[in-house]
C-alpha positions in Angstrom: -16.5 6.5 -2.8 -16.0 3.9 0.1 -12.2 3.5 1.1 -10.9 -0.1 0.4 -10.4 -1.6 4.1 -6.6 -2.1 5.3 -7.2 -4.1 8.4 -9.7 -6.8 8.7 -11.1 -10.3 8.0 -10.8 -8.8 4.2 -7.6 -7.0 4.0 -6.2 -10.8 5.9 -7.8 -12.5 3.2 -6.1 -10.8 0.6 -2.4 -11.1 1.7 -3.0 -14.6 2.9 -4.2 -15.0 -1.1 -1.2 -13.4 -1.7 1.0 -15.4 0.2 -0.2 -18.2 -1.4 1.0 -17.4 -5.1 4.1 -16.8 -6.3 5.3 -16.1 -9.4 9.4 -16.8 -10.7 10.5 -15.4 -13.9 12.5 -17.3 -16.8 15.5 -19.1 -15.0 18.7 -18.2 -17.0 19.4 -20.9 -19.7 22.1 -23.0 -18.8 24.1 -24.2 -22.0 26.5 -27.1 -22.0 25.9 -28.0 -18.9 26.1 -31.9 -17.5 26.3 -33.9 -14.5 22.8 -33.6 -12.0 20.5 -30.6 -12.6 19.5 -30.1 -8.9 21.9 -28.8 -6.5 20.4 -30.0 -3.2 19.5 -33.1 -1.8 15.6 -32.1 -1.9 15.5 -31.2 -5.2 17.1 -34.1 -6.2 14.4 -36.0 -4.1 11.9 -34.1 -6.4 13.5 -35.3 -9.4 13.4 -38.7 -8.1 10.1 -38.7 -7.9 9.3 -37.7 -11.1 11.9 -40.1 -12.8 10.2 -42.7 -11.0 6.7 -41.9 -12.4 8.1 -41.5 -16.0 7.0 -43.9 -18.5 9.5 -42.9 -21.0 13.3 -41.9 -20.2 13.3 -40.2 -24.0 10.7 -37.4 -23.0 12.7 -36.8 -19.9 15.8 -36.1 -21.6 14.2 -34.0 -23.6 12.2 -32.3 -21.0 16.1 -31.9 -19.4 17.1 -30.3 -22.6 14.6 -28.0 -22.5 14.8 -26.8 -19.4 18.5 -26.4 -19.5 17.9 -24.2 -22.7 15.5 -22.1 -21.4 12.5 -23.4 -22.9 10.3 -23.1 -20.1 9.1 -19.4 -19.4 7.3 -17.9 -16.0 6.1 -20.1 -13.2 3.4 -19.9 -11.0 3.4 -22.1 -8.0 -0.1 -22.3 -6.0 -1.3 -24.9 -3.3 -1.4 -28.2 -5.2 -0.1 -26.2 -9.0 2.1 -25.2 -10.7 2.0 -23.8 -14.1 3.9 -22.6 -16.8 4.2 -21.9 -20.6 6.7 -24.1 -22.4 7.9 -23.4 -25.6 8.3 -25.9 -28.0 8.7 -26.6 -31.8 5.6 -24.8 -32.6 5.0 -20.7 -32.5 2.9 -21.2 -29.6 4.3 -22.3 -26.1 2.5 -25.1 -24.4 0.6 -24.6 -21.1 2.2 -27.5 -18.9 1.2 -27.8 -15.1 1.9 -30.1 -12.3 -0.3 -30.8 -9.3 0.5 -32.2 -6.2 -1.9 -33.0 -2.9 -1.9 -30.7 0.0 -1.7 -31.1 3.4 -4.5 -31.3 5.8 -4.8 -29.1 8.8 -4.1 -32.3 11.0 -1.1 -32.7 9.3 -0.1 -29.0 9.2 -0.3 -28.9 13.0 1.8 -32.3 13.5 4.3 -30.4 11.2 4.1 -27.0 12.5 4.5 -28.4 16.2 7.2 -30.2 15.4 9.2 -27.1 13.4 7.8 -25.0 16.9 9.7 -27.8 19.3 12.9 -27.9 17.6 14.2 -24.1 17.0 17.4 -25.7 14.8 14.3 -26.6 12.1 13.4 -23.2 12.0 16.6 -21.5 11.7 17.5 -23.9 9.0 14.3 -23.1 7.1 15.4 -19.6 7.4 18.5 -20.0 6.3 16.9 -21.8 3.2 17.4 -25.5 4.0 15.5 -28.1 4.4 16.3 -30.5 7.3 16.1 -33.5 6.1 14.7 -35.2 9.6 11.5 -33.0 9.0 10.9 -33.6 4.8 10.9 -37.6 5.7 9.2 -36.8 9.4 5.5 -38.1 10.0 4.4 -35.2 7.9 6.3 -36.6 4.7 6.8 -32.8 2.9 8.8 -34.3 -0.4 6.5 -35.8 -3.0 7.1 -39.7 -3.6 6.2 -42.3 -6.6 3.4 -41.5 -8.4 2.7 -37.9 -6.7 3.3 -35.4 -9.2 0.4 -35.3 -11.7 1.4 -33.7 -14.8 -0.8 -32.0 -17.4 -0.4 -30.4 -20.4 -2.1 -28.4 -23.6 0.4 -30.5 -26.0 -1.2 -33.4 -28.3 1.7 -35.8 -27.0 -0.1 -37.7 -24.4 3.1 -39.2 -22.1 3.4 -39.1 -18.6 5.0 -36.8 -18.4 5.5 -35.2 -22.1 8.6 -33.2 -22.2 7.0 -30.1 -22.2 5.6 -30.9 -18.3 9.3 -32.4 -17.8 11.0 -29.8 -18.0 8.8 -28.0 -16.0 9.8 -30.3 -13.4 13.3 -29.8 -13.8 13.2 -25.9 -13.3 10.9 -26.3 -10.3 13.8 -28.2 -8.8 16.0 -25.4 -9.1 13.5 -23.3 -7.9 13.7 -25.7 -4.4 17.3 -25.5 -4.5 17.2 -21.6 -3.4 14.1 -21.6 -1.5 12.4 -25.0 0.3 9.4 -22.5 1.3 8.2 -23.3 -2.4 7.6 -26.8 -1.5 5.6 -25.6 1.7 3.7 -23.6 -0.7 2.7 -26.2 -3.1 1.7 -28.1 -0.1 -0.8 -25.6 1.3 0.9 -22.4 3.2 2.6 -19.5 2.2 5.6 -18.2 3.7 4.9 -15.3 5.7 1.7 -17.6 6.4 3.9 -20.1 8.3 6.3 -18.0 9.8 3.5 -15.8 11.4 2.2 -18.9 12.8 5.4 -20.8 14.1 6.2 -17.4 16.4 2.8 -17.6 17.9 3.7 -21.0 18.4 7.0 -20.3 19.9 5.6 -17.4 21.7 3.0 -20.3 23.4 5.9 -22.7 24.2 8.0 -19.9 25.5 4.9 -18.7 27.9 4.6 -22.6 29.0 7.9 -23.0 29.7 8.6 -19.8 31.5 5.4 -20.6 33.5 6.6 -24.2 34.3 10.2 -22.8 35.2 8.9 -20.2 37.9 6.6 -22.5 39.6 9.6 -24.8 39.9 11.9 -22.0 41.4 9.3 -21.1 43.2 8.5 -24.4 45.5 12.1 -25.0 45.7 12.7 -21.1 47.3 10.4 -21.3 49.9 11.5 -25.0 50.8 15.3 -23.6 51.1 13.9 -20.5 53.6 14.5 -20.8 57.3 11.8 -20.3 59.1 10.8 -16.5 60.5 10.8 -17.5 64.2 14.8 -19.0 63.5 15.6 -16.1 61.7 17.3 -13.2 63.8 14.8 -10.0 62.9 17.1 -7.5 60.6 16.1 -4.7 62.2 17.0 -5.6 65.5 20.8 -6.0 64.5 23.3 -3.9 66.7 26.1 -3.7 68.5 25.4 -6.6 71.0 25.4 -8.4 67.7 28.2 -7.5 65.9 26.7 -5.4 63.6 25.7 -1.6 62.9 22.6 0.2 64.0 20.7 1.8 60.9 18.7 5.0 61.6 15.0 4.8 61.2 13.7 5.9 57.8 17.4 5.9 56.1 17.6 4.6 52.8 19.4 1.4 52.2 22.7 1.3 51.0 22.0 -0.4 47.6 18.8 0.6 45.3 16.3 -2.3 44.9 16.2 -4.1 41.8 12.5 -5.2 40.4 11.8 -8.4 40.8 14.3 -9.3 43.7 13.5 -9.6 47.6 14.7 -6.9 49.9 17.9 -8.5 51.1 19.2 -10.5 48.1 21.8 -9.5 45.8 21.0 -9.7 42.4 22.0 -12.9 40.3 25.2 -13.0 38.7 25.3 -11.9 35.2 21.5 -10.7 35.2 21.1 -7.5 32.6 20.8 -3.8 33.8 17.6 -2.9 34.1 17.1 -0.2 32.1 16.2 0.3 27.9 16.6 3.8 25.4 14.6 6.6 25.7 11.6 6.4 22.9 12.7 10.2 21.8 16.1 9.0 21.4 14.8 5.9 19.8 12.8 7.7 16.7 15.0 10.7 16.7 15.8 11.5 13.5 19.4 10.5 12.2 21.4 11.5 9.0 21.2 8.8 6.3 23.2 7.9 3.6 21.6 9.6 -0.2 19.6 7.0 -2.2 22.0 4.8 -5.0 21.5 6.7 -7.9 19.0 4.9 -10.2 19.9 2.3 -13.0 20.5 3.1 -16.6 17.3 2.5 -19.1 17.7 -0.3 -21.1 19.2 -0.1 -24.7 15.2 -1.4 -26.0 12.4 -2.4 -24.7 11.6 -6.3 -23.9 9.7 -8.1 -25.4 7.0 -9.9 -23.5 6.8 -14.3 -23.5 4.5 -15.5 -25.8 1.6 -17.2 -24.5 -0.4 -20.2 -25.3 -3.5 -20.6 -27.2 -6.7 -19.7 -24.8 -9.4 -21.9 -26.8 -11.2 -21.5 -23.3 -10.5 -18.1 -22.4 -12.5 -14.9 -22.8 -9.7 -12.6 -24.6 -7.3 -13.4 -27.3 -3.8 -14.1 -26.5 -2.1 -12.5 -29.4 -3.9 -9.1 -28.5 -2.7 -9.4 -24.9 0.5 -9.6 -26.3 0.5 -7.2 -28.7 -0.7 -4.6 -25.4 2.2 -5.8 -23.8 4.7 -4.9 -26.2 3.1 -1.9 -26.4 2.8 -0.8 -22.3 7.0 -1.7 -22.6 7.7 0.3 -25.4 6.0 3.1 -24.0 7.2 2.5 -20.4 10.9 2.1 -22.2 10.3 5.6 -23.6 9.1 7.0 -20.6 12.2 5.8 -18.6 14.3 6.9 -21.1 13.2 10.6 -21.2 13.2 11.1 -17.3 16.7 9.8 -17.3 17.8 12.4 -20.3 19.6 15.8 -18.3 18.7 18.7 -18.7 20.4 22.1 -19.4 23.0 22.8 -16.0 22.7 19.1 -15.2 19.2 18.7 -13.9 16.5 16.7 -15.4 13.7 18.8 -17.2 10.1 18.2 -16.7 8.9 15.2 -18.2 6.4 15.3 -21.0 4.7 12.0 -22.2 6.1 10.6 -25.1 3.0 9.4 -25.8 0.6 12.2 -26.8 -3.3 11.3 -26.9 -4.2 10.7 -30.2 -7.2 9.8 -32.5 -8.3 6.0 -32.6 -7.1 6.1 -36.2 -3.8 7.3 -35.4 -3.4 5.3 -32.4 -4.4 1.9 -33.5 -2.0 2.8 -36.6 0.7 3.5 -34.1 0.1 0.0 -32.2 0.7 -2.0 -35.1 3.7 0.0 -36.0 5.1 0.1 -32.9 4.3 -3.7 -31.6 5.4 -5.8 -34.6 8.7 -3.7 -36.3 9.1 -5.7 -38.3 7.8 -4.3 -41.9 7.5 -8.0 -43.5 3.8 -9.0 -43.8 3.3 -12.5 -42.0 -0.2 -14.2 -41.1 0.1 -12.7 -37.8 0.2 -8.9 -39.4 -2.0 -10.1 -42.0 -4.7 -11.1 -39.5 -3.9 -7.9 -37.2 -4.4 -5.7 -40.7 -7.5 -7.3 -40.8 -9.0 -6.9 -37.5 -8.1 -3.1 -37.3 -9.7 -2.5 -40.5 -12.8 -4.1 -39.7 -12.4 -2.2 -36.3 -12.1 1.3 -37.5 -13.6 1.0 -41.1 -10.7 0.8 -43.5 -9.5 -1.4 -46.1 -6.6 -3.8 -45.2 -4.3 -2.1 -47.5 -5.4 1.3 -46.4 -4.1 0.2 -43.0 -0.5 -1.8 -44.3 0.2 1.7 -46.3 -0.8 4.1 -42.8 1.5 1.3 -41.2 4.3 2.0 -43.5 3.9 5.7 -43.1 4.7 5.4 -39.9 7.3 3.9 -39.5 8.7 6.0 -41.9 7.9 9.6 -39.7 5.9 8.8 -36.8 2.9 10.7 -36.7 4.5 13.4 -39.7 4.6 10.3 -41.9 1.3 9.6 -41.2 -0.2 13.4 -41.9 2.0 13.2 -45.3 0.1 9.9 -46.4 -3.0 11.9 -47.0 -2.7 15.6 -46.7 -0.8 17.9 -49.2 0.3 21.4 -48.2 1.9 24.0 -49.5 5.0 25.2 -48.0 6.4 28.2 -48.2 9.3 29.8 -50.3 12.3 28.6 -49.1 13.5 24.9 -48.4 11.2 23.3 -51.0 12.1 25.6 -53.7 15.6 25.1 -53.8 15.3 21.5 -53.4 14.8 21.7 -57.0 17.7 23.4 -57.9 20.2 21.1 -55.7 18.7 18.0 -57.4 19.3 19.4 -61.1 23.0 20.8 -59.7 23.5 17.0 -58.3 22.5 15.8 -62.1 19.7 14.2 -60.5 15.8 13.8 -62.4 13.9 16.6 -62.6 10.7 16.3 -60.4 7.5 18.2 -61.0 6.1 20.4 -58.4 2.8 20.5 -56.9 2.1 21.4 -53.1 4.2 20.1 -51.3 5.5 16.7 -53.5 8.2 16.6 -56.2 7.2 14.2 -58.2 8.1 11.9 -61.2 5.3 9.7 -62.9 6.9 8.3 -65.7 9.6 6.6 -63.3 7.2 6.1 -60.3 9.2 8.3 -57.9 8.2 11.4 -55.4 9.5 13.1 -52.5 7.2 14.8 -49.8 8.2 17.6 -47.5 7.1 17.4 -44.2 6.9 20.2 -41.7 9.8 18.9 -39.8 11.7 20.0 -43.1 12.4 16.5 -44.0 12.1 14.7 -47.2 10.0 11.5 -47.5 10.4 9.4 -50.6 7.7 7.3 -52.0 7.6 5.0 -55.1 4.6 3.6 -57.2 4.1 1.5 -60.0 4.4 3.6 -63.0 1.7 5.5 -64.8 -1.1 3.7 -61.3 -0.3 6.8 -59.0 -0.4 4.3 -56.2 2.1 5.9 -53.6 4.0 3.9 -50.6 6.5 5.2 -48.9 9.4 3.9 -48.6 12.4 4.4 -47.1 13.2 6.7 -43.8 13.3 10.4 -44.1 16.0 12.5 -44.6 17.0 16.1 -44.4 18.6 16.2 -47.2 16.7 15.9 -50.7 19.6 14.8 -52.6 20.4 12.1 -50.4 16.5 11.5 -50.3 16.3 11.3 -54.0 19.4 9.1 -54.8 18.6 6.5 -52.2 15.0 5.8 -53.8 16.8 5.8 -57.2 19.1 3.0 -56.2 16.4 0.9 -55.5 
């Protein structure tokens, strides 16, 4: 197998791709709150622009409302898009997007050469602002009337509907912490520009420093008197005032790099001198690592995502394999956090054992939609894993239910008796006629009674797993979670 490249036209490729699309998670709802919605005086621009556009002030204070409630879910900002999901009145979100025209490369270099000549632009975009002087420049960065284009996968046909509004709105708060997001949706990516404004700099700075020593130069040698007016040094003595110095004898100051024998250094210049690369990547102590945060109290659960008419997979699967990759990434978390015996942290087993397709597509619809109601949603899921793996649909809702109940155990007890051994099971019986409970009829590993369409299972975890049926159909669901007691197993299925 050929390594993937790291350096390259192809590995530049992909992180300037990567530059170029970033991707914000759910701002925080903001309930109650009045008065402007951006902070800064470019995102309020933004929102000028887009109030201007409107044709309708009623979707924008709705798309306001929404966006102040949370409605709108992750955004992905592109050159010339952004897109999110909005969710709505319906189950489904709405796909809303807004494009904008990007720059040129003419324009880009007017812009960049202007951020390059004024080093207070930079550090301002650095320090996350935007200076005004360079949004309304020649270059104008801040979109104006009639600029954003909004879209969206809702039958409301307004410009903009709320859905794309409130879009808007949240991509002004996104501008409030970070102007680099309008420089994205106008063609660059961050690390994009700031690689190119320091080559940039780095030019200007050669330029200048080029210009400056040719100046110094012409005026030193102007300001020089000329060698046949200027007493020889070495010819100094005594007739002169001054002190003869011994052939070959070092002078009394070491010269400095970059200064003529004879002149003192300028006032203020540095040392010359710099650390030792041995001392520089010596190794020094550093502080421990922060000890690592606690595991949720439950998984999350992921957005849901629009209808994908157009697309090649089904968006209720992808999130139903979501749910799934947090629940078993929560679990994971959760046992490598657990301590061992003498405070360490045992070795970590998957929670996640491989198991049959069966048991596996069983455990996906247990796991991923908890809830044990039957909806169209789990109706339609029943009905695709059945097709899938051959069963009926209510072989699968019963395998579901099992589940839940004990997990894989559950799921062995649906279909496979055994027959325990003397012990446990056979004074069960006796503790459910002593608690003046029904008596239940033994056969492997079930107590069981018919007539009122009631049984208890004993698994191999030594639990008890009650079931009920119609009477006299011997259609058994389980029902109920397992318990360790049968008594307790018993007299919670009877109060049903």
């Amino acid at each position: 197998m050929t390594p993937r490249p790291t350096s390259g036209p192809a590995a530049a490729d992909r992180l300037a791709r990567a530059d170029r699309s970033r991707t914000f998670p759910p701002l925080p709802a903001r309930p109650g709150a009045r008065g402007l919605f951006a902070e800064s005086w470019w995102g309020s621009a933004w929102l000028d622009a887009l109030e201007t556009t409107a044709l309708d002030s009623a979707r924008l204070a709705r798309g306001r409302t929404y966006a102040r409630d949370g409605h709108v879910d992750t955004i992905n900002v592109t050159p010339g898009r952004i897109v999110a999901t909005v969710r709505g009145s319906r189950p489904r979100p709405y796909s809303a997007e807004i494009r904008l025209r990007t720059l040129t490369d003419q324009e880009w270099d007017g812009l960049l050469d202007s951020i390059a000549a004024d080093p207070g632009r930079l550090t301002a975009l650095l320090a996350k602002k935007l200076p005004q002087a360079l949004a309304e420049g020649e270059v104008r960065l801040l979109p104006g009337a009639g600029d954003l284009v909004p879209r969206c996968s809702c039958p409301d046909h307004g410009r903009p509907c709320k859905h794309a509004a409130a879009l808007c709105f949240q991509v002004a708060r996104l501008l409030d912490a970070d102007p680099f997001v309008l420089l994205l949706m106008r063609g660059r990516g961050e690390r994009e520009l700031l690689d190119e404004l320091s080559r940039r700099n780095t030019v200007h700075t050669a330029r200048e420093t080029h210009a400056h020593t040719q100046t110094h130069t012409h005026v030193h040698a102007h300001s020089r008197t000329p060698a046949t007016a200027r007493p020889p040094r070495h010819r100094r003595g005594p007739e002169a005032g001054g002190e003869t110095r011994a052939a070959g004898s070092a002078p009394s100051t070491p010269a400095t790099p970059g200064v003529d024998p004879g002149e003192s250094e300028a006032p203020g210049a540095p040392p010359v001198g710099g650390v030792m690369a041995k001392a520089a990547l010596a190794d020094r102590p550093r502080p421990p690592l922060p000890p690592p945060l606690p595991a949720p109290d439950r998984p999350g659960r992921p957005p849901a995502l629009p209808d994908g008419d157009t697309l090649p997979f089904d968006p209720a699967a992808l999130e139903f394999l979501a749910a799934d990759a947090a629940a078993r990434a929560h679990a994971c978390v959760s046992a490598a956090a657990s301590p061992g015996h003498g405070g360490g942290h045992p070795p970590v087993h998957s929670p996640f054992p491989a198991l049959p397709p069966w048991e596996d597509a069983i455990r996906l619809a247990a796991t991923a939609h908890p809830t044990a109601g039957l909806t169209s949603a789990t109706r339609a899921l029943y009905r695709d894993l059945a097709t899938a793996t051959g069963r009926t649909t209510t072989d699968v809702a019963r395998s579901v239910a099992a589940w839940r109940q004990g997990g894989p155990e559950g799921l062995a007890l649906l279909d496979t008796p055994w027959d325990p051994p003397a012990g446990d099971f056979d004074r069960a019986r006796s503790a459910l006629l002593a608690a003046d409970l029904p008596a239940l009829r033994p056969r492997h590993n079930h107590l069981t009674d018919a007539d009122r369409g009631i049984q208890l299972r004993f698994g191999h975890d030594k639990r008890w797993y009650p079931y009920e049926s119609e009477p006299g159909t011997e259609d058994w669901w389980p029902t109920g979670p397992a318990e360790p007691d049968p008594v307790g197993a018993l007299s919670t299925l009877l109060a049903r």
